[in-house]
C-alpha atoms as one frame of an Amber mdcrd trajectory, in Angstrom:
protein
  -8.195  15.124   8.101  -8.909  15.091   4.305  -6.065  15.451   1.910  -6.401
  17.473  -1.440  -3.546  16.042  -3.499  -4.207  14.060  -6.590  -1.881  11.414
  -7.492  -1.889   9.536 -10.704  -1.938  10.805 -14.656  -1.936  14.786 -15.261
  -4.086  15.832 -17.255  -1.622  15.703 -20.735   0.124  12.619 -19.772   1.580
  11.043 -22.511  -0.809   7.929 -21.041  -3.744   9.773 -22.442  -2.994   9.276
 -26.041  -1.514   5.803 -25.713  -3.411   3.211 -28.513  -4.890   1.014 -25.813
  -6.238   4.290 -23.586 -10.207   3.877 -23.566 -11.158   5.540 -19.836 -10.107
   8.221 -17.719 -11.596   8.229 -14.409 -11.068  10.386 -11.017 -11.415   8.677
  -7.299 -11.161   9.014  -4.026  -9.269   5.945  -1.928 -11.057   4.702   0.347
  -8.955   2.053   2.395  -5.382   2.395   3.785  -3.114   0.003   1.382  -4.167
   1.283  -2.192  -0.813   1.134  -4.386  -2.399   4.525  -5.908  -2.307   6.703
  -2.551  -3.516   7.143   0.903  -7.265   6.651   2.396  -8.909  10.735   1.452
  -6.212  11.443  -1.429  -7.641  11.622  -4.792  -6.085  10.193  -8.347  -6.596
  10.478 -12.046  -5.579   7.489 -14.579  -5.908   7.152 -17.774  -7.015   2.957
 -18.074  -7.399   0.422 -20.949 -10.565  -1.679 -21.148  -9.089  -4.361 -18.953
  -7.625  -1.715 -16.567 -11.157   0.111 -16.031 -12.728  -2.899 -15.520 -10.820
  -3.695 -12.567 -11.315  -0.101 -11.304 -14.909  -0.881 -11.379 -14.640  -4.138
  -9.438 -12.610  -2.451  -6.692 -15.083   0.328  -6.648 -17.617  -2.560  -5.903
 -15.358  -3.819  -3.018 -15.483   0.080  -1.826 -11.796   0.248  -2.510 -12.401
   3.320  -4.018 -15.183   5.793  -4.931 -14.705   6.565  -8.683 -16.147  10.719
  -8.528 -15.220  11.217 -12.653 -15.266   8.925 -15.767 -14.833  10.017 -19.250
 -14.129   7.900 -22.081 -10.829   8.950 -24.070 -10.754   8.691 -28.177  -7.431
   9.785 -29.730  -6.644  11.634 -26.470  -9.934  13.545 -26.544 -11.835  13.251
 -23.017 -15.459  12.657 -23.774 -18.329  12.892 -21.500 -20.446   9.883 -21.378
 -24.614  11.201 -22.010 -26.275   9.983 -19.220 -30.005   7.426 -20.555 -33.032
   9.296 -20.333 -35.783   7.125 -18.643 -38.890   7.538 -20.192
């Protein structure tokens, strides 16, 4: 059964406009044992550059399945353009 609770940051957490705050992503857990949540819950945080890359590398491990990233300047969320292949 698939939960529908997000864990994590809100969306105005006082994390978001922290100095160090570069990333915000969104992503489902995929294994049991995730100090985030439970396998089918979904989370938001607000990550430094360190922090983000280790979200990436467990993403890679299929630890989780990142579904949102945005980069954060000054608090703003902004939408990374996708490349254009030519």
């Amino acid at each position: 059964m698939r939960r529908f609770t997000t864990r994590g940051h809100d969306l105005l957490a006082v994390e978001r406009f922290r100095d160090d705050t570069r990333h915000m992503v969104e992503f489902e857990v995929l294994k049991d044992g995730n100090p985030i949540g439970l396998r089918g819950e979904t989370a938001r945080l607000f990550l430094s550059e360190d922090d983000y890359q280790r979200a990436l590398r467990s993403a890679a491990l299929r630890e989780i399945r990142i579904t949102r990233h945005d980069l954060v300047v000054e608090g703003h969320l902004i939408r990374p353009k996708k490349k254009k292949h030519r």
